[in-house]
C-alpha positions, 0 to 999 in steps of 0.5 A, a space after each residue: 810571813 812576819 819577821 819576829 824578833 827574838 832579842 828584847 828592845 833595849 836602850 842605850 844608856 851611855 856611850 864611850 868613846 872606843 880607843 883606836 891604836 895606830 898600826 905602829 902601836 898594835 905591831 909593838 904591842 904584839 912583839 912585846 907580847 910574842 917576846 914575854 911569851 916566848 920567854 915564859 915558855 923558856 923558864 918553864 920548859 928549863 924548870 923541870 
């Protein structure tokens, strides 16, 4: 039995380079974004 593919051929028509975080960044990135939402979910839970 022959192997068809469903996905039409495509070309690639540029390339970008892909930024890669250090593991210092991504575990800072992560705890700023832990402590904004716990913050939020505080001013909206002690606004009603």
């Amino acid at each position: 039995m022959k192997h068809r593919t469903i996905i039409e051929p495509f070309r690639i028509k540029s390339v970008e380079p892909i930024g890669l975080s250090t593991e210092e960044e991504r575990a800072a990135h992560l705890m700023e974004r832990i402590t904004t939402r716990s913050c939020s979910d505080h001013a909206m839970s002690s606004s009603t």
